[in-house]
Each structure stands twice: as C-alpha cells, then as structure tokens.
Kinemage of the C-alpha trace (Angstrom):
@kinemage 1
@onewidth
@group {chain A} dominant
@subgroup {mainchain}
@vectorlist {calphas} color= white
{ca unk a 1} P 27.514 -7.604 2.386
{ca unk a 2} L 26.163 -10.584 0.015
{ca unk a 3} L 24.924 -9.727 -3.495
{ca unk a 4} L 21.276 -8.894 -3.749
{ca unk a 5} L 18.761 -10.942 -5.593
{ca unk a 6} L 15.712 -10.445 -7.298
{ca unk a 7} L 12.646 -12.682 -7.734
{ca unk a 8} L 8.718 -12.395 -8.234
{ca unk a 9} L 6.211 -12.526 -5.367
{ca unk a 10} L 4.254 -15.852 -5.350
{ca unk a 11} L 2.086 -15.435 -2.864
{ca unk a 12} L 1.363 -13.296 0.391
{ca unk a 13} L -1.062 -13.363 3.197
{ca unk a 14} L -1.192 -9.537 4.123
{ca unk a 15} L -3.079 -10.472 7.629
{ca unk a 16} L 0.045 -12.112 8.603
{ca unk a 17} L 2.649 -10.465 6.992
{ca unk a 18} L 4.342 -13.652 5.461
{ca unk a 19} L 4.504 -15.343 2.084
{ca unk a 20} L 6.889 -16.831 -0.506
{ca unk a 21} L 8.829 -15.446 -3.720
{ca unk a 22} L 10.070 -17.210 -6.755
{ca unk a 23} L 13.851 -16.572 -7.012
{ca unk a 24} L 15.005 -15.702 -10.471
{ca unk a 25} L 18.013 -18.222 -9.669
{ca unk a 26} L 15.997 -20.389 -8.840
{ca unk a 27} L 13.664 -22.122 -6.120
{ca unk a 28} L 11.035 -20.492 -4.073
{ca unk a 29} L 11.969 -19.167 -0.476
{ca unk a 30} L 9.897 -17.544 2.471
{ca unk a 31} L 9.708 -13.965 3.671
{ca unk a 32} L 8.320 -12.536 6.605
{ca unk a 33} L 7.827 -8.917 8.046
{ca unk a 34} L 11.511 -9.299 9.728
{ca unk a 35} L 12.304 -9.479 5.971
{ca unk a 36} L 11.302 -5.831 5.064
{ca unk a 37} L 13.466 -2.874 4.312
{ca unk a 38} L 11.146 -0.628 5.654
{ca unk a 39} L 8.819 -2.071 8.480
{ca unk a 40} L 5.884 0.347 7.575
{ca unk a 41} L 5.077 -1.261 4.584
{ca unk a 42} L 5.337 -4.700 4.953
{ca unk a 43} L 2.607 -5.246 1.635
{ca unk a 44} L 3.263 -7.838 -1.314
{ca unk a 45} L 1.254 -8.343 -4.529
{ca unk a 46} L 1.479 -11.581 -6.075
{ca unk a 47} L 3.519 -10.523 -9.063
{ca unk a 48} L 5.951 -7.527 -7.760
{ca unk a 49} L 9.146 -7.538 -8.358
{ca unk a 50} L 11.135 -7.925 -5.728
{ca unk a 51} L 14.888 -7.240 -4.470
{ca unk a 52} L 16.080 -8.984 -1.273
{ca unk a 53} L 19.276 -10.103 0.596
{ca unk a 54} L 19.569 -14.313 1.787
{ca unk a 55} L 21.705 -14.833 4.225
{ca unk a 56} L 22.401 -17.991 5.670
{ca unk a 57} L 21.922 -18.655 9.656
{ca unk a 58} L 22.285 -21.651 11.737
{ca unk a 59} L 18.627 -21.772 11.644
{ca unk a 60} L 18.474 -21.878 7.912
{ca unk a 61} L 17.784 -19.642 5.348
{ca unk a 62} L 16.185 -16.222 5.600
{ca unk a 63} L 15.532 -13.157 3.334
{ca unk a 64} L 16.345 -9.681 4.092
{ca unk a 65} L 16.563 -6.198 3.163
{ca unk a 66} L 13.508 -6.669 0.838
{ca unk a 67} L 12.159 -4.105 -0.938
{ca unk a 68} L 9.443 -3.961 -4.008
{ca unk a 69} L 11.793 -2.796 -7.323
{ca unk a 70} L 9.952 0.101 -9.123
C-alpha cells in the first residue's frame, strides 16, 4: 500500500462533498466524497488536519483513504 500523507484542508463545499487540501509535500490536490475513509462523514473544515492516500490512475491523480487526524 503507498505511504500516507498528511496536509491541511483549504477549502470545502459541504453541499457537494468536494474541495481541495494543501499537501505538506507540497502542491494542492482535490478530494471528493469517493475520497473518505468513512462515507458517513464526508465533512471538512478549512484548517483540519488531514491524512490521506494518492494513488495514481490512468485518469490522474486521486486521494484516498482520507480521514481528519485528531
């Protein structure tokens, strides 16, 4: 399994269940509710710490695994 990663949320529109997250190595990249952990609470605030998996697809990039670090 790759290495997890952790980063800080940037921004998230709850409505839609999307929104983007600072890596700390680096960049900003896009999550999405197929991104959660835990499908029942798929809820950022701009700020949390996050940990996440990227994997890379022949679609491009996406996030998962993501959970809010406590």
């Amino acid at each position: 399994m790759p290495d997890r990663e952790t980063g800080t949320v940037k921004w998230f529109d709850a409505s839609r269940s999307y929104g983007y997250v600072t890596r700390d190595q680096g960049g900003v990249i896009y999550v999405s509710y197929n991104s959660f952990r835990d499908k029942d609470s798929c809820f950022l605030v701009i700020g949390s710490r996050v940990e996440f998996v990227v994997v890379s697809t022949d679609a491009g990039t996406s996030v998962q695994d993501l959970t809010v670090i406590e």
